[in-house]
Biopython code that builds the backbone (N, CA, C, O; Angstrom):
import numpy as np
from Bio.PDB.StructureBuilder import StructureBuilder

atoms = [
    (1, "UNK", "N", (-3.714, 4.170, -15.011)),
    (1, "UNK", "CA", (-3.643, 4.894, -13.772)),
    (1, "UNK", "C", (-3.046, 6.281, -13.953)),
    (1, "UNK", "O", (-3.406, 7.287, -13.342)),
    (2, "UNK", "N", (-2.116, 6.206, -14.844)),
    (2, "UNK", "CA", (-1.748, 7.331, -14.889)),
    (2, "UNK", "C", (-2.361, 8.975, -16.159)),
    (2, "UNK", "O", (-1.904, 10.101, -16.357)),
    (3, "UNK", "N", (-3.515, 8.221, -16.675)),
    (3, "UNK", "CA", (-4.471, 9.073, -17.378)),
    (3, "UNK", "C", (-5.067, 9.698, -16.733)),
    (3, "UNK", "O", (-5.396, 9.512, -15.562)),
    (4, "UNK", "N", (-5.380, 10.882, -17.706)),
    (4, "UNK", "CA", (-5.981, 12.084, -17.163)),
    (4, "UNK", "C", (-7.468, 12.112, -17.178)),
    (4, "UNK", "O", (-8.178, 12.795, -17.916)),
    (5, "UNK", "N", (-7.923, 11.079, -16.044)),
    (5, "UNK", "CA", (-9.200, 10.681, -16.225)),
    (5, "UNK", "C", (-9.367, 10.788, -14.332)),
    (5, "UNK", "O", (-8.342, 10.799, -13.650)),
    (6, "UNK", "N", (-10.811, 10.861, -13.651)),
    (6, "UNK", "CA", (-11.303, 11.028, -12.872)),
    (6, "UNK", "C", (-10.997, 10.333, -11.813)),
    (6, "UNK", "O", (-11.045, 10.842, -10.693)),
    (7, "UNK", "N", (-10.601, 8.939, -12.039)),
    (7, "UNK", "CA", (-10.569, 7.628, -11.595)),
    (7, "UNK", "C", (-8.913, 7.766, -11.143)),
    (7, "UNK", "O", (-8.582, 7.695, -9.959)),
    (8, "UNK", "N", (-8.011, 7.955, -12.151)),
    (8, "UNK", "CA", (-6.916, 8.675, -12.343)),
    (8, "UNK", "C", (-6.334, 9.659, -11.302)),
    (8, "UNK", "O", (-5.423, 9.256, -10.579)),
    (9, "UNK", "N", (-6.795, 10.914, -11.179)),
    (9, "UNK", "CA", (-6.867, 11.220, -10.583)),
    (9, "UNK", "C", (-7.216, 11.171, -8.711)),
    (9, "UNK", "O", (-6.483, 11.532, -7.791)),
    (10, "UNK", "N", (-8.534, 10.612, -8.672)),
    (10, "UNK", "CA", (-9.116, 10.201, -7.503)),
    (10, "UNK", "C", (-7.800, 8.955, -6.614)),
    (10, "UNK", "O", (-7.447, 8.850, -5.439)),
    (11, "UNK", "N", (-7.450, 8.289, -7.749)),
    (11, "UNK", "CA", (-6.194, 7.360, -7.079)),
    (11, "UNK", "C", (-5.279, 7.927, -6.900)),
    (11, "UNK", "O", (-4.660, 7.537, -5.911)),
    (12, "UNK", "N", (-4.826, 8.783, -7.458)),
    (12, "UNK", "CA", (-3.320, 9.903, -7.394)),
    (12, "UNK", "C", (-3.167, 10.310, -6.184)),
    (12, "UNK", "O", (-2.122, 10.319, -5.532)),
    (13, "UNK", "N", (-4.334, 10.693, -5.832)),
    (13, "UNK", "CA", (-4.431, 12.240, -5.001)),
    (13, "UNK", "C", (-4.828, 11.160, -3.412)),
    (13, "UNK", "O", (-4.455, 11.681, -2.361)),
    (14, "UNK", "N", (-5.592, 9.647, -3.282)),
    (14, "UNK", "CA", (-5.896, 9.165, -2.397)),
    (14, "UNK", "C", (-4.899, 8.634, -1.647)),
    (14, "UNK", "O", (-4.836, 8.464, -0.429)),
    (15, "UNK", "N", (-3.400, 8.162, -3.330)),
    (15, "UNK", "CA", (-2.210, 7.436, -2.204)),
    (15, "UNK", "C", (-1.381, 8.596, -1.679)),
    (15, "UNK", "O", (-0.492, 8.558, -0.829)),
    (16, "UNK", "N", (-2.054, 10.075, -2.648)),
    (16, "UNK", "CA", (-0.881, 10.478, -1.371)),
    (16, "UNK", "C", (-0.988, 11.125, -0.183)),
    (16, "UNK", "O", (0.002, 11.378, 0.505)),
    (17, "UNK", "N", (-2.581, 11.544, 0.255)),
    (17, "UNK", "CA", (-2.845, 11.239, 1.257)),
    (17, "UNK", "C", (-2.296, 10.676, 1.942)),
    (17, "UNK", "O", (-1.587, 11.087, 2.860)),
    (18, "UNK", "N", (-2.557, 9.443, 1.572)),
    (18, "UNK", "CA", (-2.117, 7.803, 2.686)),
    (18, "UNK", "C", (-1.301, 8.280, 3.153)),
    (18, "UNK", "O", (-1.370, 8.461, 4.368)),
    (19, "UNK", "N", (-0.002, 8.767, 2.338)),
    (19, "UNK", "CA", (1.305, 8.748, 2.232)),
    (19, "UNK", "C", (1.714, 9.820, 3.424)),
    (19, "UNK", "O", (2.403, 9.684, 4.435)),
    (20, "UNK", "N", (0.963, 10.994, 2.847)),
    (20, "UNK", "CA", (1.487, 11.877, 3.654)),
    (20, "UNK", "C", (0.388, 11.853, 5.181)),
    (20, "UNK", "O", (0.397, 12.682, 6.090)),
    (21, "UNK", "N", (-0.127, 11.131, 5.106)),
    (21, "UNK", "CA", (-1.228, 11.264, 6.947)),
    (21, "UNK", "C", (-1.015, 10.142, 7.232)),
    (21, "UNK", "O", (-1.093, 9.919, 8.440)),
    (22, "UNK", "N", (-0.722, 9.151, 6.487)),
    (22, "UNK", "CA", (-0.933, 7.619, 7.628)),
    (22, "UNK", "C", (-1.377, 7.146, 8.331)),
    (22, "UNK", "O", (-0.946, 6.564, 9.326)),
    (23, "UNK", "N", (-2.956, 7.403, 7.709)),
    (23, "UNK", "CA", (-3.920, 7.541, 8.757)),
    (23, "UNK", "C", (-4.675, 6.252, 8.292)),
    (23, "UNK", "O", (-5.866, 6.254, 8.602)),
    (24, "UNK", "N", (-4.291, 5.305, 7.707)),
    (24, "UNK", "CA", (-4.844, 3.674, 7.685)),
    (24, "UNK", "C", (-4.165, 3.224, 8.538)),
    (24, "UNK", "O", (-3.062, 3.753, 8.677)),
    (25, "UNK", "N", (-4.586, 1.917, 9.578)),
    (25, "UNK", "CA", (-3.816, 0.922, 10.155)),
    (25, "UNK", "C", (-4.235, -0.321, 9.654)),
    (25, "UNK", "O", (-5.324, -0.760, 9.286)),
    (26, "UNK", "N", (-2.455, -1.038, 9.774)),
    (26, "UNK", "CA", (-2.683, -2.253, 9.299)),
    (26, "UNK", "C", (-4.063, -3.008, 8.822)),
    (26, "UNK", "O", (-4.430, -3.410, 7.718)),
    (27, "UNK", "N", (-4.886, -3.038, 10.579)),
    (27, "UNK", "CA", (-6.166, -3.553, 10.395)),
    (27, "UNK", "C", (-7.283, -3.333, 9.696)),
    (27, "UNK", "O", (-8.185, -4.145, 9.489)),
    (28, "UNK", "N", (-7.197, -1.982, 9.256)),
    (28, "UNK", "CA", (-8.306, -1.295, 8.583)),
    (28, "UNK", "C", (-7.457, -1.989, 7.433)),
    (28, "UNK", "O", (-7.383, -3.215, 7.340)),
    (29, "UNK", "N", (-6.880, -1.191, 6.647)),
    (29, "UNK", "CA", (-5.958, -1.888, 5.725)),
    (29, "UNK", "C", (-6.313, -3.492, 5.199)),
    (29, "UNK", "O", (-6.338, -3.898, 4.037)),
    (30, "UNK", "N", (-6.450, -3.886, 5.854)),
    (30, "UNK", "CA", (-6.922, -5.871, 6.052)),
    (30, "UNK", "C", (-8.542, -5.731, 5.563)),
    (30, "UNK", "O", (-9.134, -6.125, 4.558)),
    (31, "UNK", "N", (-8.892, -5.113, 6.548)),
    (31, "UNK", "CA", (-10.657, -5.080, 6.023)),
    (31, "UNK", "C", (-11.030, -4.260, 5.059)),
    (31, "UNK", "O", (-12.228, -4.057, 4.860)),
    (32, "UNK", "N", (-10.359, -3.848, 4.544)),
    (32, "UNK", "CA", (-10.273, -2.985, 2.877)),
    (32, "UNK", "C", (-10.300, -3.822, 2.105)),
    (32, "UNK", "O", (-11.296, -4.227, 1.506)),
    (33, "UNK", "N", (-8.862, -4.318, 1.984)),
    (33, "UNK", "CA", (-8.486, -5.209, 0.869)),
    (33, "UNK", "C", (-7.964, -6.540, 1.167)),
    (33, "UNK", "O", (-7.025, -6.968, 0.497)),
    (34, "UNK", "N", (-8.398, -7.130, 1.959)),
    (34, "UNK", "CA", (-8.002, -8.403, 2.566)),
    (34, "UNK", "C", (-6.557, -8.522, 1.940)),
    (34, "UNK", "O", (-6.162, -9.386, 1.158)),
    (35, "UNK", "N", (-5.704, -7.210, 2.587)),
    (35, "UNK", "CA", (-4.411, -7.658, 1.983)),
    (35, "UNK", "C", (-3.976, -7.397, 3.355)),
    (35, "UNK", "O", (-4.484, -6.389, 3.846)),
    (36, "UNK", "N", (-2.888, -8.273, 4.352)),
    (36, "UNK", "CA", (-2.422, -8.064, 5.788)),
    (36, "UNK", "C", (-0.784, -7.898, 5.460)),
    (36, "UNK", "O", (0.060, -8.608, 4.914)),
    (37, "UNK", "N", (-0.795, -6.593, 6.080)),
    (37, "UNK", "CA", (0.838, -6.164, 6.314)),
    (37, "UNK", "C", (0.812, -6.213, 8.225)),
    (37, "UNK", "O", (0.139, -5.576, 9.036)),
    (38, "UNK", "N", (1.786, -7.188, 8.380)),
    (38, "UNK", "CA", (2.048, -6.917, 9.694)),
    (38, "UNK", "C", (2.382, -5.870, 10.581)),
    (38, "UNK", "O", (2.231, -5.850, 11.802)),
    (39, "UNK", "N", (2.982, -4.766, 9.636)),
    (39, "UNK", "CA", (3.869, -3.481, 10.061)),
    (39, "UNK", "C", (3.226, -2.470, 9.504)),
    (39, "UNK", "O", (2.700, -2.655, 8.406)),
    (40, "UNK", "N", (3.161, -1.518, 9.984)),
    (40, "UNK", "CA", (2.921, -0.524, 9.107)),
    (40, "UNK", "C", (3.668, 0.620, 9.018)),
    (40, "UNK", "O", (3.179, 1.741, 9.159)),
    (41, "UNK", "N", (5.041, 0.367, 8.752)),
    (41, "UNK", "CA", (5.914, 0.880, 8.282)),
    (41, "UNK", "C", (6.643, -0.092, 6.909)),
    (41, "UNK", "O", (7.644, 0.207, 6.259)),
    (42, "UNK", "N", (5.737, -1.349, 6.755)),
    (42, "UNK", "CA", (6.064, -1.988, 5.787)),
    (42, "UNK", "C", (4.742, -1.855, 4.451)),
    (42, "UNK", "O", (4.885, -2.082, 3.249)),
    (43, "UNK", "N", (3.609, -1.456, 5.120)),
    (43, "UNK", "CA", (2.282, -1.360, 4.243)),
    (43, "UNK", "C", (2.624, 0.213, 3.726)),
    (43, "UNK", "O", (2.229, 0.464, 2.587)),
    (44, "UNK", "N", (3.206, 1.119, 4.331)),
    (44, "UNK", "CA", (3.654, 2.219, 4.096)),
    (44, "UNK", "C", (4.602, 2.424, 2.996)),
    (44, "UNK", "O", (4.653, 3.301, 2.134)),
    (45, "UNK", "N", (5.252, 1.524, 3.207)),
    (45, "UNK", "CA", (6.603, 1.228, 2.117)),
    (45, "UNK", "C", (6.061, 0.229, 0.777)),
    (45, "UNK", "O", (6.635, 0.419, -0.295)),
    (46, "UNK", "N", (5.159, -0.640, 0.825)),
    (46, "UNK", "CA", (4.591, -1.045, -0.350)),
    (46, "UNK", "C", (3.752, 0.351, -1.063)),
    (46, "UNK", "O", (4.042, 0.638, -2.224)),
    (47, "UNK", "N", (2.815, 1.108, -0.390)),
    (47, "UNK", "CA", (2.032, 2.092, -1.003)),
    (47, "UNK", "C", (3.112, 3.038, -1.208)),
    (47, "UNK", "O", (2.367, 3.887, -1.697)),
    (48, "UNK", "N", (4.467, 3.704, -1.246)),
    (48, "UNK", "CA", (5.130, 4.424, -1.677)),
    (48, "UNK", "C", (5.422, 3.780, -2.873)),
    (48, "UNK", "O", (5.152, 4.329, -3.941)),
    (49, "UNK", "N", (5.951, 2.661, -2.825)),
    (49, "UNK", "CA", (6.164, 1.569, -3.974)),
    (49, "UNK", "C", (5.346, 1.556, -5.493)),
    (49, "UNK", "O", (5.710, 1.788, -6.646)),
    (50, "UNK", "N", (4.235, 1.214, -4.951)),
    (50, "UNK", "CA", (2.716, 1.178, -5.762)),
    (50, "UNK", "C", (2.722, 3.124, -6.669)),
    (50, "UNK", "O", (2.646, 3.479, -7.845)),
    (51, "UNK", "N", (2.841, 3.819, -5.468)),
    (51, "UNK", "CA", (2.738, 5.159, -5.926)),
    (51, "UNK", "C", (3.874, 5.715, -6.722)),
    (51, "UNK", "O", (3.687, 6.779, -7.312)),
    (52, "UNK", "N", (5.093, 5.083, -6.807)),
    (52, "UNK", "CA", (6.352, 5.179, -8.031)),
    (52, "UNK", "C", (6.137, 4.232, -8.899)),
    (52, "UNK", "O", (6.632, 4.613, -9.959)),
    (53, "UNK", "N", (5.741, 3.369, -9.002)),
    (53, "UNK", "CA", (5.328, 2.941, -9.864)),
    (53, "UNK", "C", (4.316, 3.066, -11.089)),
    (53, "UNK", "O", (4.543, 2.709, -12.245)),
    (54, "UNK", "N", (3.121, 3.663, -10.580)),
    (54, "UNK", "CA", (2.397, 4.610, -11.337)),
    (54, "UNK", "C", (2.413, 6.005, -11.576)),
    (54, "UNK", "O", (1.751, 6.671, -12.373)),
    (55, "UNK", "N", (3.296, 6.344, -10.739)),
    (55, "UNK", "CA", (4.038, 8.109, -10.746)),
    (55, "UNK", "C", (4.864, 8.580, -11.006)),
    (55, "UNK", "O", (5.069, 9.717, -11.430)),
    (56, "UNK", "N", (5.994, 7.100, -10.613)),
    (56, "UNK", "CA", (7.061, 7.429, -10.709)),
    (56, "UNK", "C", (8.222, 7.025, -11.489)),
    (56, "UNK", "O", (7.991, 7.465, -12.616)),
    (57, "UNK", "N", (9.396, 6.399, -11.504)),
    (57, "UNK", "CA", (10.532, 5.930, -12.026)),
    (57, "UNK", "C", (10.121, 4.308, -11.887)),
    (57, "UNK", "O", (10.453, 3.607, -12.843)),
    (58, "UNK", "N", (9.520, 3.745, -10.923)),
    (58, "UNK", "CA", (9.771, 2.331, -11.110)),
    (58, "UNK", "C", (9.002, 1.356, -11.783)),
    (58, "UNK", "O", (7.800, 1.306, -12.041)),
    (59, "UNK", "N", (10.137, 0.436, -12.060)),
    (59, "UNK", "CA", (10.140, 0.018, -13.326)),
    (59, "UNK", "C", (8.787, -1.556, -13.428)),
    (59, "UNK", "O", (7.886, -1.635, -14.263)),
    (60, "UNK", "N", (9.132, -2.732, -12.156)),
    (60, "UNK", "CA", (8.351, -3.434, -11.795)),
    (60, "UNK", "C", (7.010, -3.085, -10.691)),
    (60, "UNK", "O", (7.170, -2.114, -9.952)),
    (61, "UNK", "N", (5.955, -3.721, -10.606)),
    (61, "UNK", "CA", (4.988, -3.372, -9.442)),
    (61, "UNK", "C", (5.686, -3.910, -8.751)),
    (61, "UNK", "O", (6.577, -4.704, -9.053)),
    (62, "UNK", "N", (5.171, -3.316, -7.101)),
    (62, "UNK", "CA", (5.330, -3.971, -6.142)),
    (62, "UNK", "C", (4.652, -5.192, -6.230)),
    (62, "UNK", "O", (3.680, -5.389, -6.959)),
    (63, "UNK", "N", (5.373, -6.335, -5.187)),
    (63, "UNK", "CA", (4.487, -7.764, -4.602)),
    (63, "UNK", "C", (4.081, -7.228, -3.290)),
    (63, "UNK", "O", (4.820, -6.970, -2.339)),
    (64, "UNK", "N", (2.572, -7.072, -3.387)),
    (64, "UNK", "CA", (1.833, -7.455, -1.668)),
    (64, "UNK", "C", (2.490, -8.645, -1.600)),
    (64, "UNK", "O", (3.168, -9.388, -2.309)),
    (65, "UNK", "N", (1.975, -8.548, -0.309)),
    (65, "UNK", "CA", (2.305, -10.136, 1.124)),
    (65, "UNK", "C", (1.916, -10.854, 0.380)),
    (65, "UNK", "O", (1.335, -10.559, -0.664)),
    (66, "UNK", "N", (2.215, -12.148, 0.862)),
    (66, "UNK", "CA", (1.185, -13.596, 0.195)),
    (66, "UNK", "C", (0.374, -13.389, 1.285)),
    (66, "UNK", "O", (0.879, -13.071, 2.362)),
    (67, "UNK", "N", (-0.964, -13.541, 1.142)),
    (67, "UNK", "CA", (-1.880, -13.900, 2.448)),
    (67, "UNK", "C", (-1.606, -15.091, 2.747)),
    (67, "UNK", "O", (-1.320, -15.164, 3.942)),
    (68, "UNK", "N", (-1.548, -16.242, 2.129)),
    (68, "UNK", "CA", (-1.354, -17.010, 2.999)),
    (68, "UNK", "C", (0.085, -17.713, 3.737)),
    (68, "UNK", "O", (0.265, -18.889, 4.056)),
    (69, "UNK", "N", (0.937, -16.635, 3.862)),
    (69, "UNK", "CA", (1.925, -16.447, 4.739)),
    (69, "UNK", "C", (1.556, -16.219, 6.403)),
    (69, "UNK", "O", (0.596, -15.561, 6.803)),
    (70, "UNK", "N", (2.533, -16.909, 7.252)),
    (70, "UNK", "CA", (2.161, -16.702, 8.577)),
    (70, "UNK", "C", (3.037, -15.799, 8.934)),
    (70, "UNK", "O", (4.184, -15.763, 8.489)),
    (71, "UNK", "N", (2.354, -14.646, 10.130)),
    (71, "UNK", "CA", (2.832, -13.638, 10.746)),
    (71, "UNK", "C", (4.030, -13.767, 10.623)),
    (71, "UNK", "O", (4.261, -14.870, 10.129)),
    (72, "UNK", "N", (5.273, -12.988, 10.893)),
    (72, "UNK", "CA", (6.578, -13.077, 11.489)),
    (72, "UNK", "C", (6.742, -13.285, 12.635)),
    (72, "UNK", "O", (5.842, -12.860, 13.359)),
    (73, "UNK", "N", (7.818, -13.947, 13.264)),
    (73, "UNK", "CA", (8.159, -14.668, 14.674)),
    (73, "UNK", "C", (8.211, -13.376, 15.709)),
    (73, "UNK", "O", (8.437, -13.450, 16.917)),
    (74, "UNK", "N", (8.006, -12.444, 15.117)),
    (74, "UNK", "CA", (8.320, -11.371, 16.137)),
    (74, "UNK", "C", (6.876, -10.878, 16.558)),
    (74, "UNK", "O", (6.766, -10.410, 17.691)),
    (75, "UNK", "N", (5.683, -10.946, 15.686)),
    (75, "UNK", "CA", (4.634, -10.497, 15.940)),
    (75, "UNK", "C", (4.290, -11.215, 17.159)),
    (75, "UNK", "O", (3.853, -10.515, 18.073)),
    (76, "UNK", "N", (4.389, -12.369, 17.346)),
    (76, "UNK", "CA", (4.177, -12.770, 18.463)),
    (76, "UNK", "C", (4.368, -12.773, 19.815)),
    (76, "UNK", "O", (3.686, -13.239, 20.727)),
    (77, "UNK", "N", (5.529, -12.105, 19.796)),
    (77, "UNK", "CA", (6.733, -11.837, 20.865)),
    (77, "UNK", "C", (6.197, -10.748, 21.935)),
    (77, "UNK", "O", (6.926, -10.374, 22.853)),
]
sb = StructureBuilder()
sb.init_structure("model")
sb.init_model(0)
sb.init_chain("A")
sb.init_seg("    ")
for serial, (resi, resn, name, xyz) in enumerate(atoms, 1):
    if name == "N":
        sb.init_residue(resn, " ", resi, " ")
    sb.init_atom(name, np.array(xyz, "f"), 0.0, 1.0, " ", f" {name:<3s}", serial, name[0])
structure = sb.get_structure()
């Protein structure tokens, strides 16, 4: 990811977009990558994650959600 290759690039430059417009929601997000963040101030905080990790200082990847985890008690509320 972090080579100086096209692909490389094209991912660099897409999370930080994300990052800086925040212009995915959760739901779209879901129908992308069948990966569901309830929050999206928490899907926000995994893709900063993801993006130090290949950019930056950190050391482990992030863990996405388990999908097959149920919502939090608050989503419901």
């Amino acid at each position: 990811m972090v080579r100086d290759t096209p692909f490389a690039r094209h991912l660099k430059e897409a999370l930080e977009h994300l990052l800086r417009e925040r212009s995915v929601s959760t739901l779209e997000w879901c129908r992308m990558t069948s990966v569901s963040f309830w929050e999206e101030d928490r899907l926000y905080a995994y893709l900063q994650d993801l993006y130090d990790y290949f950019y930056g200082d950190r050391k482990e990847p992030p863990v996405a959600p388990d999908p097959e985890a149920p919502p939090p008690e608050k989503y419901w509320t």
